[in-house]
Backbone bond lengths (Angstrom), bond angles and torsions (degrees), N, CA, C in turn:
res aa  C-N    CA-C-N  psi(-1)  N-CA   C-N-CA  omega(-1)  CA-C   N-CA-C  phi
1 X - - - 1.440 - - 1.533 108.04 -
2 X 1.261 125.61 128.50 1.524 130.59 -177.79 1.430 89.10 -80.38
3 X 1.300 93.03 163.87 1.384 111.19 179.82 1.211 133.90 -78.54
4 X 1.777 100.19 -20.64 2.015 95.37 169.03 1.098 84.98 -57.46
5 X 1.744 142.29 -58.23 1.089 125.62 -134.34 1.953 110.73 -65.16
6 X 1.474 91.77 -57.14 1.326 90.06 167.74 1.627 133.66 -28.99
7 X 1.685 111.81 -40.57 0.952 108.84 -165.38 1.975 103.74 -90.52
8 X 1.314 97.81 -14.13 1.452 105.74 168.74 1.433 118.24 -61.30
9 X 1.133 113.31 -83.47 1.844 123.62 160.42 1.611 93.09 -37.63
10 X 0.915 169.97 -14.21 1.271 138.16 166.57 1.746 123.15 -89.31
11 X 1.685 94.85 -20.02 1.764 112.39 153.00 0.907 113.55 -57.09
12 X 1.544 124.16 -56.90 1.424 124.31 -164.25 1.339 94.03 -58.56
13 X 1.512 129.06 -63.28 1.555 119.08 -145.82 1.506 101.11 -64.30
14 X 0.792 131.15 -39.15 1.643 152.34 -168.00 2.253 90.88 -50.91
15 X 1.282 93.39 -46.09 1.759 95.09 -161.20 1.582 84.72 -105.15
16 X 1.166 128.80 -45.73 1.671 106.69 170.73 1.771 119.24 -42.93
17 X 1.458 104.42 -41.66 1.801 93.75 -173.39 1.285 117.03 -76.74
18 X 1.031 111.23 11.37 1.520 125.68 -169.08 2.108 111.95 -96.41
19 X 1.186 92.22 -23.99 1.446 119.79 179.49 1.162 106.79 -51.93
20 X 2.076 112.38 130.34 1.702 120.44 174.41 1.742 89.63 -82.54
21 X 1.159 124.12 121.91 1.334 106.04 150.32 1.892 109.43 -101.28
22 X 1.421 97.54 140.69 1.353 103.52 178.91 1.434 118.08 -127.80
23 X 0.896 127.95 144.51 2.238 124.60 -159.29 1.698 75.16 -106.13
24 X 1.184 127.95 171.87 1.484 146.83 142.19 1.089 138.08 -87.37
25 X 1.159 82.23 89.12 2.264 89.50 -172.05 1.562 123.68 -107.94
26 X 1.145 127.61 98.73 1.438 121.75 -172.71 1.575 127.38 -39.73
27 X 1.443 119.08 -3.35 1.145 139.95 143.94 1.170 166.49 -40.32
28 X 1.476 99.58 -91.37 1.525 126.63 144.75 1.557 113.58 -126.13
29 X 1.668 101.29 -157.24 1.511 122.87 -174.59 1.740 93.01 -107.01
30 X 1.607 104.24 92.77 1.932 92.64 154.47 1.296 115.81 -111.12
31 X 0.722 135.85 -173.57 1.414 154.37 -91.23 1.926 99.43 169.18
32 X 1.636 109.06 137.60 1.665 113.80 154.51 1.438 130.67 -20.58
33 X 1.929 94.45 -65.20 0.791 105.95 154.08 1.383 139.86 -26.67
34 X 1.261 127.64 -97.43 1.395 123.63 149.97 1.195 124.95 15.00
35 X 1.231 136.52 -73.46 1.372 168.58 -170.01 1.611 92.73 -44.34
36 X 1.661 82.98 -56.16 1.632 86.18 -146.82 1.750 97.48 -80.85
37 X 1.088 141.44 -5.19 1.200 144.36 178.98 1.588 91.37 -114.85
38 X 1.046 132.73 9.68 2.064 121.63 148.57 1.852 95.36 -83.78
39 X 1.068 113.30 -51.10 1.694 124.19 -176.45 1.529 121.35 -43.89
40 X 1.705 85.15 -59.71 1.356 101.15 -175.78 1.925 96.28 102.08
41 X 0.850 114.51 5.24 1.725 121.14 -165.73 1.245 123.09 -116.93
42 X 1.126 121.32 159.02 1.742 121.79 169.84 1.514 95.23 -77.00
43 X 1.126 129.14 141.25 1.461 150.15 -152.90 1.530 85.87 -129.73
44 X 1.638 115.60 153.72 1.426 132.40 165.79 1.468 123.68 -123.23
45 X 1.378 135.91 91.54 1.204 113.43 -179.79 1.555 114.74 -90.83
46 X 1.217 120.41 142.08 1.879 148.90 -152.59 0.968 102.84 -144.12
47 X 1.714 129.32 114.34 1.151 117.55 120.72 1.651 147.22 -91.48
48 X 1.211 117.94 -148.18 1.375 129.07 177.27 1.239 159.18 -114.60
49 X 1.802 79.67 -35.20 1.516 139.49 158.05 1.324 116.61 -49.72
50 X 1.473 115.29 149.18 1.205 119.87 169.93 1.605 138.10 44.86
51 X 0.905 105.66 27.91 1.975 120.04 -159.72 1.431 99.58 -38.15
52 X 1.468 113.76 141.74 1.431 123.85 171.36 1.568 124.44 76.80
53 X 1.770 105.79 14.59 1.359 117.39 -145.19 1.118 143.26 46.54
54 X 1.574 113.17 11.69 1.613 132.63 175.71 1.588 110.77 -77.38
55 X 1.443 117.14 129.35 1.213 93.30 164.80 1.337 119.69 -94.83
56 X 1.570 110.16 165.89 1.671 118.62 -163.74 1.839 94.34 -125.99
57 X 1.435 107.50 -177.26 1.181 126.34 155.95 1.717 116.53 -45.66
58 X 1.938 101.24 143.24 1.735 89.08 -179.89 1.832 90.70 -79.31
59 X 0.713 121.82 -16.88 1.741 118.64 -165.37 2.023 92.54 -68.53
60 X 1.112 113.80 -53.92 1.684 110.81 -175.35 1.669 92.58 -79.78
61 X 0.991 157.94 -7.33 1.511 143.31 162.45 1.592 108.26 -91.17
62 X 1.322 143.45 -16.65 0.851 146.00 149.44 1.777 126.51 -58.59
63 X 1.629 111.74 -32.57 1.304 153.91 161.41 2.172 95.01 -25.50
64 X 1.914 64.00 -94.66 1.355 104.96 -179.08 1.317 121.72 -44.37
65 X 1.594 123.16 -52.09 1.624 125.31 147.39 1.617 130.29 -29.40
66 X 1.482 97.55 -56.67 1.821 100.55 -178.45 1.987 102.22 -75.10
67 X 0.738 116.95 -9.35 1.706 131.31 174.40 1.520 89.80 -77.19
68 X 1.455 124.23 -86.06 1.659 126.67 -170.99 1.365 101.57 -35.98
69 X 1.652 116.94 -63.46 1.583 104.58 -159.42 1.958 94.99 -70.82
70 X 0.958 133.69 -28.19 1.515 121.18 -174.58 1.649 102.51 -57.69
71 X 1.145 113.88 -30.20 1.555 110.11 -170.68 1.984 96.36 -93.31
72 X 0.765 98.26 -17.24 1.640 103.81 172.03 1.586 111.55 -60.31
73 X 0.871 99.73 -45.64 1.863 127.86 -162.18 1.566 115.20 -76.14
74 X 1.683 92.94 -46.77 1.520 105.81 169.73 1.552 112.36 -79.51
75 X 1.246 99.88 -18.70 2.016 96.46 176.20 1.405 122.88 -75.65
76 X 1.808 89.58 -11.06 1.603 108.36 -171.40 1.643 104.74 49.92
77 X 1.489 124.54 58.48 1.329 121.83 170.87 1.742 98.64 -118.54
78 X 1.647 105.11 144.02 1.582 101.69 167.73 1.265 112.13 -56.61
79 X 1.789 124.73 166.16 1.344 115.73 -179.55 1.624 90.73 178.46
80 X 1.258 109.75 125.97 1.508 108.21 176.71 1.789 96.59 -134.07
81 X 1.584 81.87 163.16 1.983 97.77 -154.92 1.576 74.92 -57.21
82 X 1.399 104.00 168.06 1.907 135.87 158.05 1.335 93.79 -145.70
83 X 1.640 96.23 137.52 1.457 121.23 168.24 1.978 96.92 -99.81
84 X 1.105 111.57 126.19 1.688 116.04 148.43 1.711 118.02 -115.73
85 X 1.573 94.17 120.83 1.695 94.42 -174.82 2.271 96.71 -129.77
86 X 0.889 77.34 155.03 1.765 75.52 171.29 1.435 110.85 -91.20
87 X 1.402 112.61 159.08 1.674 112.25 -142.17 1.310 100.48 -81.58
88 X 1.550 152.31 26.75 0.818 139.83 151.12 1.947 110.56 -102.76
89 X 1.190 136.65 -2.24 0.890 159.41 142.66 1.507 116.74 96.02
90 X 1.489 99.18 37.38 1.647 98.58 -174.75 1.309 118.19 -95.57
91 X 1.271 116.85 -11.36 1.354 131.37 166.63 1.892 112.75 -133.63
92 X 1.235 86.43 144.53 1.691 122.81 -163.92 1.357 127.58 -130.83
93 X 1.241 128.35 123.60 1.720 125.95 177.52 1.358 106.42 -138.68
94 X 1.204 122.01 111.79 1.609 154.10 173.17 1.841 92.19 -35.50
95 X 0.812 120.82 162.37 1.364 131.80 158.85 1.940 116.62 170.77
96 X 1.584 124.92 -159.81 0.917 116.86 171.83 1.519 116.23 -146.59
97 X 1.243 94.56 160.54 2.250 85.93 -165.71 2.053 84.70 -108.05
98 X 1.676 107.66 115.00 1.514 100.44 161.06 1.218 137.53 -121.04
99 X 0.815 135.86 126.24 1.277 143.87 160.18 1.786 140.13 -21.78
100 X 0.697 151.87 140.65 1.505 135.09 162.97 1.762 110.63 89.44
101 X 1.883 121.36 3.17 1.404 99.58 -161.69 1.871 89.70 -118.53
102 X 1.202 113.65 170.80 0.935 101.96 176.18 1.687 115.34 -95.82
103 X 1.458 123.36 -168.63 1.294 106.24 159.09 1.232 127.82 -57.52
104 X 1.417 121.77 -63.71 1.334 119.88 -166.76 1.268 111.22 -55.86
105 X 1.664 124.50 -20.14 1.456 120.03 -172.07 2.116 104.96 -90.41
106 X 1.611 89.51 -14.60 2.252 79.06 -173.45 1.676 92.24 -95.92
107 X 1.332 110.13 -5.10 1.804 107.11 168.80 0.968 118.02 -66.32
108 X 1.980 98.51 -64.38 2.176 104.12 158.84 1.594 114.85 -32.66
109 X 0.905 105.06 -10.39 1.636 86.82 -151.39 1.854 91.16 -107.07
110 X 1.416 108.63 -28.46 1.408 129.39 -176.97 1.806 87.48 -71.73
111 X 1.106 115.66 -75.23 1.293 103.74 -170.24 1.256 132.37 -65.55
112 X 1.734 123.62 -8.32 1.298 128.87 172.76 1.803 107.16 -73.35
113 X 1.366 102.49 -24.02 1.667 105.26 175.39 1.961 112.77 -102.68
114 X 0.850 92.97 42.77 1.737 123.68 -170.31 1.958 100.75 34.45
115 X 0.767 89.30 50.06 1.650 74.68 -169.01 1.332 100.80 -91.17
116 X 1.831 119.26 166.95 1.323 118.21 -173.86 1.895 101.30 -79.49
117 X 1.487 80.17 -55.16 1.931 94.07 -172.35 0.828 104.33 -105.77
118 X 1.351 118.61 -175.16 1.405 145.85 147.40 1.590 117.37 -131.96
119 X 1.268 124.29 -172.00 1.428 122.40 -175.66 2.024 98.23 -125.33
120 X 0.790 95.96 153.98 1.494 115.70 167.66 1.792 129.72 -154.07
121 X 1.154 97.35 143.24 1.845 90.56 -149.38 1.886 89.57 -156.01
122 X 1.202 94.87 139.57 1.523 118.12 171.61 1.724 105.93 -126.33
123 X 1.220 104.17 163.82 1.590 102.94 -172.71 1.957 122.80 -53.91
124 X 1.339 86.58 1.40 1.824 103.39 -177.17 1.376 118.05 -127.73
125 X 1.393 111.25 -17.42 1.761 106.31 -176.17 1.597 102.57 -161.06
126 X 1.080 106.25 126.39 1.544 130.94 156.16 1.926 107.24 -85.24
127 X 1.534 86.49 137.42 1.221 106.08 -178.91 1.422 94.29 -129.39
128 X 1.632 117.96 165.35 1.498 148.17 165.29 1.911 96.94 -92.80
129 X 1.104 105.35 127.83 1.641 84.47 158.55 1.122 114.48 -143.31
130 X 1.373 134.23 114.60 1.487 145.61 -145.75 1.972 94.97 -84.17
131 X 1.708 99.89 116.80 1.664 94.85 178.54 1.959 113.31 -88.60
132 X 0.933 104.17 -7.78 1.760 83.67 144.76 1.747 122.48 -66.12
133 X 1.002 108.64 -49.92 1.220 95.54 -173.66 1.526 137.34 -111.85
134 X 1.480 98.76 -19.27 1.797 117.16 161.55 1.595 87.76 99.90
135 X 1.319 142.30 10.13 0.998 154.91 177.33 1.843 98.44 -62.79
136 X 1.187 124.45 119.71 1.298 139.23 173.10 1.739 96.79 -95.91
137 X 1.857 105.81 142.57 1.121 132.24 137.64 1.613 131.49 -136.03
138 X 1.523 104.65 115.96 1.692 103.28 171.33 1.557 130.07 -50.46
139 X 1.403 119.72 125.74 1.433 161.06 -161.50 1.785 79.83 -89.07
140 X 1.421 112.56 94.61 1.759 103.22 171.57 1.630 92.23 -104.96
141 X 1.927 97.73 107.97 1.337 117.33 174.92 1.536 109.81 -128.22
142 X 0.937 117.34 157.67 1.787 102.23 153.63 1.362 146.86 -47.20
143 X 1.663 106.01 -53.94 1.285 122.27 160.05 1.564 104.94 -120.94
144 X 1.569 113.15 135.83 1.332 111.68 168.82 1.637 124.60 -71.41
């Protein structure tokens, strides 16, 4: 890995751990977490949005979304929307927290929608997990 790159991926992780993730619950405010202790499972959150960390049009991220959940649907895996916005809330990317996949398959799925990462989270720890390489980094938060 050259070193812009290095020093790139080390931005990202820096502004990825920083991320509200929020599930949609007509309720309350949950969390991955959550999810993943209703399951009992390591949970995956994926989006669709923005490939390569570039941003695009909402019309092609909207695209790209009804594409993710169609392949969601056909996998027959649970999966409920997640919002990720940075904690002052001026920016936002749609995505979904699922259930039932493994890593290597929410990486495929990370990298078929060009994305760098994805998130992965059990009822105790959020991870970054880079889909080139399946390379995990810990999210040091309170609650994942």
């Amino acid at each position: 890995m050259s070193e812009h790159e290095a020093s790139r991926r080390a931005g990202l992780e820096e502004v990825w751990a920083t991320v509200v993730l929020e599930v949609d619950h007509p309720v309350d405010t949950r969390t991955p977490a959550h999810v993943a202790r209703d399951h009992d499972a390591v949970v995956h959150v994926i989006t669709a949005w923005n490939p390569a960390s570039s941003q695009v049009h909402a019309d092609t991220n909207a695209e790209a979304d009804a594409a993710l959940r169609g392949l969601l649907l056909e996998a027959e895996v649970a999966h409920e929307r997640c919002t990720g916005s940075n904690p002052d809330g001026s920016w936002r990317e749609e995505g979904w927290v699922v259930v039932g996949l493994s890593r290597h398959e929410a990486v495929s799925l990370g990298r078929r929608f060009g994305q760098d990462a994805i998130y992965e989270a059990t009822a105790e720890e959020l991870l970054i997990v880079w889909c080139d390489s399946g390379r995990s980094v810990p999210v040091e938060r309170g609650e994942a």
